[in-house]
N, C-alpha and C positions, 0 to 999 in steps of 0.2 A: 442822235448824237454819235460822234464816232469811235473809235475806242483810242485814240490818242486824245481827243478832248473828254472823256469820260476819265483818263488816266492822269491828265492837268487837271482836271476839275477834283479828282478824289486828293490828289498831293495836295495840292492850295488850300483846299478845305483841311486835311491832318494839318499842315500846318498852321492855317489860323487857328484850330481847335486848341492846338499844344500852348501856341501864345496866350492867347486868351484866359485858359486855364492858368498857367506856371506865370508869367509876366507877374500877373497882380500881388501874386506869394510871395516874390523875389525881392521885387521889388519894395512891398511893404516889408519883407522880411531885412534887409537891406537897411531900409530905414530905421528900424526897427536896433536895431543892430548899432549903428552907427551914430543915430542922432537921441533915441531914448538908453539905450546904456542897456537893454537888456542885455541879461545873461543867457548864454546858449540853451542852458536847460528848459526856462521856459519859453527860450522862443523856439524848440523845436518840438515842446505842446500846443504852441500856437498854430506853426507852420501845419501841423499833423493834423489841429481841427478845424484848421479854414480850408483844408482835402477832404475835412472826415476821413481820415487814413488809419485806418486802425494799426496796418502794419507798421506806419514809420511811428505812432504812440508805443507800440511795442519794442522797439527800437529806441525812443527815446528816452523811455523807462528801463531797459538793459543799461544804458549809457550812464542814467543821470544815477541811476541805485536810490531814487528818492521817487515820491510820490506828487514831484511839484510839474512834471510832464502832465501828468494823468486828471490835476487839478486844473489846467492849462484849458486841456484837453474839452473836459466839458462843461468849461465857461466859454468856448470858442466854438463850440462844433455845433449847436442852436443855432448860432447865426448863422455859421454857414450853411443851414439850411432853411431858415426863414430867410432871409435877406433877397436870394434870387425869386423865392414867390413871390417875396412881396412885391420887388420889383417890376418882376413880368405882369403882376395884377395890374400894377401902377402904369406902364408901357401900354397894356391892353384897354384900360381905361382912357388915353393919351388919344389913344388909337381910335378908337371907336366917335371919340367927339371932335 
């Protein structure tokens, strides 16, 4: 491989990384926003544990001066780290038969 298609190939790949990641947030966040009426404060415990982002929970908690981020937080952050297992289990099992 050459080092300009090594150099296309690394960009392409950051940026589907970044979409794939951030898109899903956004967008759910968005909706979230806009069609269920949340309030900023929990949606930005939401937003922080479908990252697992400790630092924007810490952030959202300077913000809100309340504890409704931080409860957000880890009703939302389990899923975000069961879901993609369970998923890729599910894909692999997909896969294999």
């Amino acid at each position: 491989m050459s080092d300009t298609t090594r150099r296309e190939f690394l960009k392409t790949s950051a940026v589907a990384g970044a979409a794939v990641t951030l898109l899903p947030v956004f967008v759910a966040g968005i909706y979230c926003r806009q069609f269920l009426k949340m309030n900023f404060i929990t949606l930005s415990g939401w937003v922080a544990g479908a990252m697992t982002n400790s630092p924007s929970l810490l952030f959202a908690d300077e913000i809100a001066k309340s504890e409704s981020p931080a409860i957000t937080y880890a009703a939302i952050a389990p899923l975000a780290t069961l879901v993609p297992i369970i998923c890729s289990q599910i894909l692999a099992i997909i896969a294999l038969h």
